[in-house]
N, C-alpha and C positions, 0 to 999 in steps of 0.2 A: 665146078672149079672152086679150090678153098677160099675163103674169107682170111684174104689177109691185114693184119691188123692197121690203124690208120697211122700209126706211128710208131717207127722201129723198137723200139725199150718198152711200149707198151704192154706185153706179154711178159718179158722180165719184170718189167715194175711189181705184175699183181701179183706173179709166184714170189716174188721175194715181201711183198707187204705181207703173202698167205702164212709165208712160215715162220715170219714177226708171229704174226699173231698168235700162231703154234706154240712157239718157243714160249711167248707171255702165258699162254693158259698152263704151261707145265708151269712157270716157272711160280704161278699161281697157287696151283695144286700141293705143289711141292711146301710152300710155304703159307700155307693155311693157319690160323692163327690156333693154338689147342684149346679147347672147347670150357666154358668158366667152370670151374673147382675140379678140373681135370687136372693132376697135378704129378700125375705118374710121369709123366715125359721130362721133368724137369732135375728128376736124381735119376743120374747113373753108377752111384755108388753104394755098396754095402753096407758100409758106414758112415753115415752122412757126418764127417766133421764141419765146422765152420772156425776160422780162426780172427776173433779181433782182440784190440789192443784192451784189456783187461785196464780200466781207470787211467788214469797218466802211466804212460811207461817207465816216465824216471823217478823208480820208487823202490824201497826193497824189497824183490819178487826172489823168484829163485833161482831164475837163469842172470841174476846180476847176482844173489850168492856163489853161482860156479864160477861167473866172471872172477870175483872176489880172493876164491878159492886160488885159483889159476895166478894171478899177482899174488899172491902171499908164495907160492912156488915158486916165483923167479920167472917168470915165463918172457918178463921183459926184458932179460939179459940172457937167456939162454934159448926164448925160442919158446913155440906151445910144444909142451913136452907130447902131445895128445895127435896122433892125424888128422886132418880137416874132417874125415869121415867119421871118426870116432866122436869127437869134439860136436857135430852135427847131429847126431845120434844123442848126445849126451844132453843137450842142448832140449832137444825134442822131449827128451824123457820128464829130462826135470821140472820141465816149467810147461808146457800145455797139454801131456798125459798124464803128468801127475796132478798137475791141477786141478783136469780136468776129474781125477779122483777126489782131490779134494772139496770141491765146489761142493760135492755131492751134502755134503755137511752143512751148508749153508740153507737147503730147501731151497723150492720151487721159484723163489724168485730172483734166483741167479741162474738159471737154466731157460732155455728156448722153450716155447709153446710146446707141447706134445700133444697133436691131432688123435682125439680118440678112434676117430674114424681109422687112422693108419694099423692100428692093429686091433683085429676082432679077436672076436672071444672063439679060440679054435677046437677048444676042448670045454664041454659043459660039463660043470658040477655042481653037484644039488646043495652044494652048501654054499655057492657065488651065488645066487639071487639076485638080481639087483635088490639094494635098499638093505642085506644081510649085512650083519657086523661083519665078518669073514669077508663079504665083496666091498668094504668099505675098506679094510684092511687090506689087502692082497688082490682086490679088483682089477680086469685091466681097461676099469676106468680113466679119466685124468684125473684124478683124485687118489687111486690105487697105489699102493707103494710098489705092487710086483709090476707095474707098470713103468713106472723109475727102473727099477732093477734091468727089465727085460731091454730097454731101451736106452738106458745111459751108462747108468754103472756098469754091466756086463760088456758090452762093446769097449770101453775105456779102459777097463781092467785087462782084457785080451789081447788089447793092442799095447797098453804099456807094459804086459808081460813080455810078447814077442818084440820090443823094441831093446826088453831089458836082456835078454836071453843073447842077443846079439854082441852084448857089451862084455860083462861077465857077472857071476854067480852073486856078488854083492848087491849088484842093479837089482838081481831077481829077486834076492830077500827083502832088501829094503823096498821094490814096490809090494810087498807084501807090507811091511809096517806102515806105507802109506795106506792102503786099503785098511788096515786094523783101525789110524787115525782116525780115517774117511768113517767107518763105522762108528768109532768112540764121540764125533764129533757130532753124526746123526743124531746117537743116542741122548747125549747131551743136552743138545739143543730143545729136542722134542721135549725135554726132562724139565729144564729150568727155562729155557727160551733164550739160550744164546750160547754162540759158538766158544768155549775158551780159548780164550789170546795165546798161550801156553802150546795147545794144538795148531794153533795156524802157524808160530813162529816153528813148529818142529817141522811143521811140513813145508813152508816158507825159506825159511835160512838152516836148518840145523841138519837135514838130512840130503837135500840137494850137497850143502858144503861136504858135507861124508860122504858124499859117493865121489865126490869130484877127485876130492886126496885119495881112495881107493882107487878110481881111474890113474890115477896119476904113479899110484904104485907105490905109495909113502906107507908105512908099517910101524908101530913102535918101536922095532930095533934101529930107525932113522938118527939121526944126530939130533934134530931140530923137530921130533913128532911131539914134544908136549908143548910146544909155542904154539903149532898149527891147531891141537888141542884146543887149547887154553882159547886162541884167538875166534873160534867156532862158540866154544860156549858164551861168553861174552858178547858174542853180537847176538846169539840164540836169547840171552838174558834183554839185551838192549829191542830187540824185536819185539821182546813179551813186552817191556815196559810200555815200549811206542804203540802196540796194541789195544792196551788199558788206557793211557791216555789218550787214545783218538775216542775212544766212547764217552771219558772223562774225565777233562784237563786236571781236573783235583783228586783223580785218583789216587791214595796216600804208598800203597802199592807198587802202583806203575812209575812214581815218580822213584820209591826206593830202588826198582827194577835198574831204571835209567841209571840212577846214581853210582851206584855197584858196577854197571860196567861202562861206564865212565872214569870211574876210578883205575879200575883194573885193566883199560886198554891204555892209561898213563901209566901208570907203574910194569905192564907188560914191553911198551916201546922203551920205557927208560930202560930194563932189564936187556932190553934188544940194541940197546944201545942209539938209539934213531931220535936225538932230543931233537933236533930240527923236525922230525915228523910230528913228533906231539906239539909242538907252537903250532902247526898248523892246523891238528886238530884242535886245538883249543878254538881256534878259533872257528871253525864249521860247529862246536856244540854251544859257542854262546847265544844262537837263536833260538834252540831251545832252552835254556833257563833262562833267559828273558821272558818269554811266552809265558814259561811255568811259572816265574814269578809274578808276569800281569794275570795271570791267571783266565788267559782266553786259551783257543782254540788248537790244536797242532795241527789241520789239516793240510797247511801249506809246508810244512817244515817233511815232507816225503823226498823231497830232493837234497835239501842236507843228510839226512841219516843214510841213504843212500852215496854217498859225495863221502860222507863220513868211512862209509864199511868200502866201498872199493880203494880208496886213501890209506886207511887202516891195511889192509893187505898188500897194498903196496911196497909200504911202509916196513911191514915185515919181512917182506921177498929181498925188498933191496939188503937190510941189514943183515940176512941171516947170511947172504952172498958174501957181504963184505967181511963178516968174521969167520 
């Protein structure tokens, strides 16, 4: 006769504690910790980007020169003349593909680690050595430059081509003149040891803003295309100036740089008819020539100049509406 149990639930109890304990060993298994410098499990992407806030964001970058762009078109009385998805797209192109072109010019310490280990040497040739000039130049050591190439610049390139292809044909040449930049500024650099201000504001403010009025579909036979003109090179000039003098308040240069398109976004607004807009610049530029005349620092004055260039377009959008 069977062994029946001494208390009803008894036999439920242990099948159900047995399959607790089932469940915990899978759930165990399942989530094992991955093993130290095991690091494959952690990218599922082709391209590994990563996106953060580049310095303080309220500053003149590029995706606040298309902003820029966009007010100086009227976009506040008429509307963004651009789809959300184009506008998105455009956004994307100019300020973290192309940047991420541009960075390239700065060297190794504006760029992420690159693990030598991630890519080996999959083709041997008798002139990579280690320790060869040739493997020191072109190595795909962390110190190689075809290593840069194979890993940053070539993925960046591809992707801000196929971003630009989507837009139209002006995207695709101009990320071509950003990669010619992105080159000229490598070159440079490695040459004299620093990047020129002149190169960063082209690729910072002056060609971001030209693609934007290209998106926008503005041509010179416009009414108002040598104001949008004019308003680009000016803040292109006032970029290089505030360049120069972030390396050197006494820069004799940067400060002419400044002066010149200070002058000429007064006399361009008065031209535009917007005299209440220029009082109010005047007063976003008197913290820089205070500064430049105490002769310290501009690092904190990136939010005026910024505050300045999106005002400035403004400025023009509303008057060019009005007349």
């Amino acid at each position: 006769m069977a062994r029946q149990p001494a208390f009803p639930g008894a036999s439920s109890g242990s099948q159900l504690n047995r399959s607790w304990q089932s469940a915990l060993r899978l759930w165990r298994a399942l989530t094992a910790p991955v093993a130290e410098g095991d690091l494959t499990l952690s990218s599922s992407a082709t391209i590994n980007a990563q996106f953060w806030f580049s310095q303080f964001p309220l500053r003149p970058t590029a995706a606040w020169a298309a902003v820029a762009a966009l007010l100086a078109a009227g976009s506040t009385t008429f509307g963004l003349p651009l789809g959300w998805r184009e506008l998105a797209l455009l956004l994307l192109l100019v300020d973290p593909l192309w940047g991420a072109i541009w960075r390239l010019a700065a060297g190794r310490l504006e760029l992420l680690p690159l693990r030598e280990g991630d890519v080996p040497s999959l083709v041997w040739l008798p002139y990579l050595e280690p320790g060869s000039p040739a493997a020191r130049l072109l190595g795909w050591d962390d110190k190689g430059v075809l290593h840069l190439i194979m890993r940053v610049a070539l993925p960046s390139a591809l992707l801000a081509v196929a971003i630009a292809l989507t837009l139209s044909p002006a995207a695709v040449w101009l990320t071509g003149v950003i990669l010619a930049l992105g080159l000229a500024g490598w070159i440079v650099r490695h040459t004299v040891g620093y990047v020129p201000a002149a190169l960063h504001s082209a690729a910072t403010i002056g060609i971001p803003w030209a693609l934007t009025l290209m998106q926008l579909g503005m041509n010179p036979q416009q009414e108002f295309w040598t104001y949008h003109v004019v308003l680009v090179l000016l803040w292109f000039i006032h970029n290089w100036g505030e360049g120069r003098l972030l390396r050197a308040p006494t820069d004799l240069l940067g400060i002419c740089l400044l002066a010149a398109s200070d002058l000429g976004l007064a006399l361009l607004l008065v031209v535009a008819r917007a005299p209440l807009w220029l009082a109010l610049m005047s007063v976003l530029w008197l913290p820089t020539w205070l500064l430049i005349y105490q002769r310290r620092p501009l690092q904190r004055l990136n939010f005026w100049w910024l505050l300045s260039m999106l005002i400035s377009g403004l400025a023009l959008g509303q008057s060019l509406i009005v007349s």
